[in-house]
MARRO-306736 format. One record per residue (C-alpha): residue in three letters; x, y, z; residue number from 1. Coordinates in nm, 4 decimals, always signed. Layout:
! residues N
ATOM   loza         xx         yy         zz   zavo
ATOM    Ala          X          Y          Z    NUM
...
//
This chain:
! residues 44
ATOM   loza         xx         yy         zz   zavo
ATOM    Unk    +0.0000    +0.0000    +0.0000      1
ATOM    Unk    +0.1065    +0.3367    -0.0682      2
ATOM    Unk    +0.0552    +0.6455    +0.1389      3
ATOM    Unk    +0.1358    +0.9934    +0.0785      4
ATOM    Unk    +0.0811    +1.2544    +0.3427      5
ATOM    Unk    +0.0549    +1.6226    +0.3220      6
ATOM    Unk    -0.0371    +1.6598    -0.0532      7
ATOM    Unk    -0.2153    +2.0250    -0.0749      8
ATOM    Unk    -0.5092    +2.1048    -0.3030      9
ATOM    Unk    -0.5421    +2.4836    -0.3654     10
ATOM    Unk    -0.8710    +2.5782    -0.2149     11
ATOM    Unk    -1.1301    +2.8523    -0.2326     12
ATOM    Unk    -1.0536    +3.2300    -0.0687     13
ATOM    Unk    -0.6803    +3.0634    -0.0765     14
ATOM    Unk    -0.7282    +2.8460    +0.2165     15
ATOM    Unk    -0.5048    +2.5249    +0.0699     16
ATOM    Unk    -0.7006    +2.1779    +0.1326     17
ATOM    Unk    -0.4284    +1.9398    +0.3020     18
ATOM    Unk    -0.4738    +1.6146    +0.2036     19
ATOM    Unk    -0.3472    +1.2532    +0.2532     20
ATOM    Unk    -0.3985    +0.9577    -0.0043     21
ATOM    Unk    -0.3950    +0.5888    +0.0682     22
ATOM    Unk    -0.3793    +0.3291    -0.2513     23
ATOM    Unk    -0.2518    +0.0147    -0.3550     24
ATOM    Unk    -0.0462    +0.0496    -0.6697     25
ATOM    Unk    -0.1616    -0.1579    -0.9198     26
ATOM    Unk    -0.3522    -0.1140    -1.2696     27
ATOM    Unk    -0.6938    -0.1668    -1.1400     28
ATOM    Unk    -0.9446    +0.0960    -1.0874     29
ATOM    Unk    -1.0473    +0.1736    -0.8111     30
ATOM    Unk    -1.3681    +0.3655    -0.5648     31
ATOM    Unk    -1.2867    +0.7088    -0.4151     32
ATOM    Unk    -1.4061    +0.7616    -0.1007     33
ATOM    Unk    -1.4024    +1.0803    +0.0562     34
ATOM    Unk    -1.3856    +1.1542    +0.4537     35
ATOM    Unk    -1.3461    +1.4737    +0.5973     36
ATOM    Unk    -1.2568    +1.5712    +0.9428     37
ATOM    Unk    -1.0746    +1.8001    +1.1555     38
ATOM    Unk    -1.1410    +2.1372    +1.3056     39
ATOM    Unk    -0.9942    +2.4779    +1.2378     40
ATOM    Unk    -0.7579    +2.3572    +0.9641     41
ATOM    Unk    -0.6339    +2.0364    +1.1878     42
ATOM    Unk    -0.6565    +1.7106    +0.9715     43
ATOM    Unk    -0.4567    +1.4834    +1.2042     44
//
């Protein structure tokens, strides 16, 4: 499985969107899920 942490998606009002993404690397498609969390900015 790969995992990599603290990729940033520029966001509205230019608040960034930190993100992390979580995938095994293969050829396959695969489902997105989405979860969001955190408070004030704090995803962890």
């Amino acid at each position: 499985m790969n995992i990599e942490k603290n990729l940033i998606i520029p966001g509205k009002h230019s608040k960034p969107i930190l993100t992390d993404v979580f995938y095994v690397p293969n050829q396959q498609q695969k489902p997105v899920v989405v979860f969001c969390h955190g408070y004030k900015g704090f995803k962890d």
